[in-house]
N, C-alpha and C positions, 0 to 999 in steps of 0.2 A: 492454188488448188482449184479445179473445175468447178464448175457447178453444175448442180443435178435438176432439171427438171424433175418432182416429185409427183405430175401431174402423169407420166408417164406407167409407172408403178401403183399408185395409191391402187387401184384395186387389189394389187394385190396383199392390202393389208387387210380387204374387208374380208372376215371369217364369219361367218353365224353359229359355229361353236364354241367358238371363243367366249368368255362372261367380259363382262364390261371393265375389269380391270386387267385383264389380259388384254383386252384390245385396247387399251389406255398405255400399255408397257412395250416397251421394246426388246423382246428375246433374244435368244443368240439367231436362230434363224432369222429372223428379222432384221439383225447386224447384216447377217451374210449376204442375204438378200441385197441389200442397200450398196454393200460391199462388190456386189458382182457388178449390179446396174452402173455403177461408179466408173467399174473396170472398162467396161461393155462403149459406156457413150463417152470415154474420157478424149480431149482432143487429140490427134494425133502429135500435133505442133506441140504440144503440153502436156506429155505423158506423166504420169503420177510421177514423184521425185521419189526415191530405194527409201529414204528416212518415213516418208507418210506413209508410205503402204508399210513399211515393218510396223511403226506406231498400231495404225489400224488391225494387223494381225496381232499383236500384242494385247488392243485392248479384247481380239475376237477371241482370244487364247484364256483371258484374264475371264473375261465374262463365261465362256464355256465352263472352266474350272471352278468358278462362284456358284454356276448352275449344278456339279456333280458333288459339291461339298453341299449343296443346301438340302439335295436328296438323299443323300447321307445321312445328315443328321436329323432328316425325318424320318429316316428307319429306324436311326436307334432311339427317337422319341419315344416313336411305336412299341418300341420291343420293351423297352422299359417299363412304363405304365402299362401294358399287360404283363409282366413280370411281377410287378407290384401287383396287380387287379386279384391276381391269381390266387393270392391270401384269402381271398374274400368266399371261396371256393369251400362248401360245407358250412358256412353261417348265414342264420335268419338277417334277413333286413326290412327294413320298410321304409314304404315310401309314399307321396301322394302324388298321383295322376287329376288331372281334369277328363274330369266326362261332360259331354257335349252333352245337352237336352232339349228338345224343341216342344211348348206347350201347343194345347190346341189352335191356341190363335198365330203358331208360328214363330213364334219369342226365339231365339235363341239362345242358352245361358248354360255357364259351367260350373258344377259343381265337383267340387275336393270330393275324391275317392280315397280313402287310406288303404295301400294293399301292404301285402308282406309275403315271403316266401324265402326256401332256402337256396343258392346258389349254387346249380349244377355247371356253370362254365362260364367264360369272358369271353366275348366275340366282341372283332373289332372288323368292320367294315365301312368302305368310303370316310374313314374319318369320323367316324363313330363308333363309341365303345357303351356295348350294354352288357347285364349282366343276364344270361337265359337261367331264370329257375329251374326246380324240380316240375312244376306244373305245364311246363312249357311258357309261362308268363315271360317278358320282357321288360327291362325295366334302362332306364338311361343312368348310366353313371352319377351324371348329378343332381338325379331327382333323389338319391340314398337319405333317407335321414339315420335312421339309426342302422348296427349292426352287432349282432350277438352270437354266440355261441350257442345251441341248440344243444347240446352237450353238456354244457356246463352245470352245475348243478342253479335251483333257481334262483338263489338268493346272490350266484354268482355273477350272473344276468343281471340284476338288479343295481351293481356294484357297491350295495351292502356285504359288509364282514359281519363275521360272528366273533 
């Protein structure tokens, strides 16, 4: 099998949008990439042999397909947990936020806010799911502590029987 100078290419792995575990990994584009350069400076005396290059497409086949099942089943992650979220839709909850406070000398420090309100909808955006009130308030999925029914009668709320 050749060998690739890697000194030729490396730039073209540096990306500055990429996060630091995407440029730690190797994508399928980054296969292909590697795969072309391969093709590109292989010797001529010592062309790729039919068996390595099928392998190589095979693994490029395999890795593609691992990539459009992974996005898959963060779609139906998605759809699911707001399917569920959606329940939540018409009941009071609450929850506690930190409020940031700076004293006169500058101090920094946070203190527990307890809020509540009723939920008028689930929005899930970048990978985050909150719940938007009636008030327009905003609240994070897992800041929730309790959840009630506003409806209910109050000792049903309570989850005391008579």
């Amino acid at each position: 099998m050749p060998t690739i100078d890697t000194k030729m290419y490396n730039n073209s792995f540096q990306n500055t949008n990429k996060t630091a575990e995407e440029r730690s990994t190797l994508g399928k584009d980054d296969f292909l990439k590697i795969l072309i350069t391969q093709l590109q400076n292989q010797d001529p005396t010592q062309p790729l042999q039919d068996r390595e290059f099928i392998a190589q497409m095979a693994q490029f086949s395999s890795l593609e397909q691992l990539t459009n099942l992974n996005k898959t089943m963060n779609t139906v992650a998605e759809s699911q947990t707001l399917g569920g979220l959606s329940g939540m839709i018409g009941k009071q909850v609450t929850w506690t936020e930190k409020a940031r406070e700076v004293d006169d000398q500058g101090t920094v420090t946070y203190k527990d806010v307890p809020k509540q309100g009723i939920v008028k909808s689930v929005s899930m955006k970048d990978g985050t799911t909150q719940l938007i009130m009636e008030d327009g308030s905003k609240a994070a999925v897992g800041l929730i502590e309790t959840m009630t029914n506003p409806t209910a009668p109050a000792d049903a709320n309570s989850g005391s029987t008579s």
